[in-house]
C-alpha angles and dihedrals in degrees: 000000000000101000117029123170111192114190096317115189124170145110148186106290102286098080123301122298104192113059122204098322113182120187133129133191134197133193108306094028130132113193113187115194102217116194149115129271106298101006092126099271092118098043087046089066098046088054092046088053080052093243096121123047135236119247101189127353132040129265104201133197118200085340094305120117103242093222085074086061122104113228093246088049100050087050081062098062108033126048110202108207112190128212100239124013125169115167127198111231108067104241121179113251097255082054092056088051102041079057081075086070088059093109096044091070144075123243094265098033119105131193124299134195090271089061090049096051084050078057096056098034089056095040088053088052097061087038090245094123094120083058097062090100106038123099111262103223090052086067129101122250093256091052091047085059097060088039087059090046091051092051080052092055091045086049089062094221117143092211128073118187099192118189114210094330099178095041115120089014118127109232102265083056100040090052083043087058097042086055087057107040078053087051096047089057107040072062087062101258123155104231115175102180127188108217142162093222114106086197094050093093090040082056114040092356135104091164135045126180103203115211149194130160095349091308131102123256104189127339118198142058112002081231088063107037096032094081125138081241096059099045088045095056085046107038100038086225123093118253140190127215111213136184127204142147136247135221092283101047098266124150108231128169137213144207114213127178105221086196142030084224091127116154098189091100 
């Protein structure tokens, strides 16, 4: 197994805010963390980048703790892309690719053509090739997105932690991104996605990790863990799951609230 996550508790100094959380993840996968605000996605993935520490528990990669890993090391093997990044010097695209290398190199190297071919090579993956030229921060937010998950191919790693990636996103680009994110793992990445969308794991998922004030809720098949029972237990509204079919014959399913009876403000 790449990625596993055995019984992790831990916080940030007031108490721990996750609270025995158990996942793993292997090569294909695409885990999506479903929950509402506050509930220890965020700090998960801190502790998976290996910026928060564990205070009980073990997070593994390919069987090793990562807290033997060196920081250059770790960078190697997990891609953090976030959900929103606007920097303030306006680099060109394949720049802002070429950034991924950053770990590759010694403190006094810069990029060679071999670096620049990674670019390209990355750029062409996600179809944002046309965009190589262009000044990043010109761009809109769906094409900064492929642009990120380039920098994450060019980096090598084999694990993205994406925050959110379709939030923000107007719908061309959100189903865009979902095509992806598919594509990315069918080539044997690791992606293990935050997201508000209770059909997000129905959708690119094979995995969900279900949870509610830093516990888990439920950990498996979207199939399994995805019930009206189990949002509703999350989320404190009442849900249905619903499976339908498209114009092609595809089963698709569906969250729907059946009240505005929300109780999160």
């Amino acid at each position: 197994m790449l990625l596993e996550i055995e019984n992790v508790f831990g916080g940030y100094g007031n108490g721990d805010i996750l609270k025995g959380i158990s996942c793993s993840a292997d090569y294909g996968d695409v885990l999506c963390l479903l929950g509402p605000n506050g509930c220890g996605k965020t700090t998960l993935f801190r502790m998976i980048l290996g910026s928060l520490p564990v205070s009980n528990g073990k997070i593994k990669i390919a069987g090793k703790n990562i807290s033997d890993f060196t920081t250059k090391t770790l960078a190697n093997m997990i891609a953090y892309i976030p959900q929103y990044h606007s920097p303030v010097f306006a680099y060109t695209v394949l720049d802002m690719v070429i950034m991924g290398r950053a770990s590759h190199f010694s403190a006094f190297e810069t990029p060679k053509e071999p670096d620049q071919e990674a670019a390209f090579a990355a750029l062409e993956k996600v179809n944002a090739l046309p965009l190589a030229n262009r000044k990043y921060t010109s761009l809109s937010g769906g094409q900064r997105q492929l642009v990120l998950i380039a920098r994450a191919i060019c980096q090598s790693a084999k694990i993205f932690i994406m925050d959110e990636p379709a939030a923000n996103l107007d719908y061309a680009n959100h189903q865009l991104l979902m095509e992806v994110i598919s594509g990315l793992a069918t080539q044997g990445y690791c992606i293990i996605m935050s997201t508000h969308s209770p059909e997000h794991p129905f959708s690119v998922g094979n995995k969900v990790l279900l949870m509610k004030s830093g516990k888990v809720m439920g950990f498996g098949s979207p199939k399994e863990i995805i019930t009206s029972e189990a949002l509703q237990s999350v989320y404190d509204i009442e849900m249905d799951v619903i499976t339908t079919y498209d114009r092609y014959g595809r089963e698709r399913t569906i969250c729907l609230p059946v009240n505005s009876s929300a109780k999160t403000f």
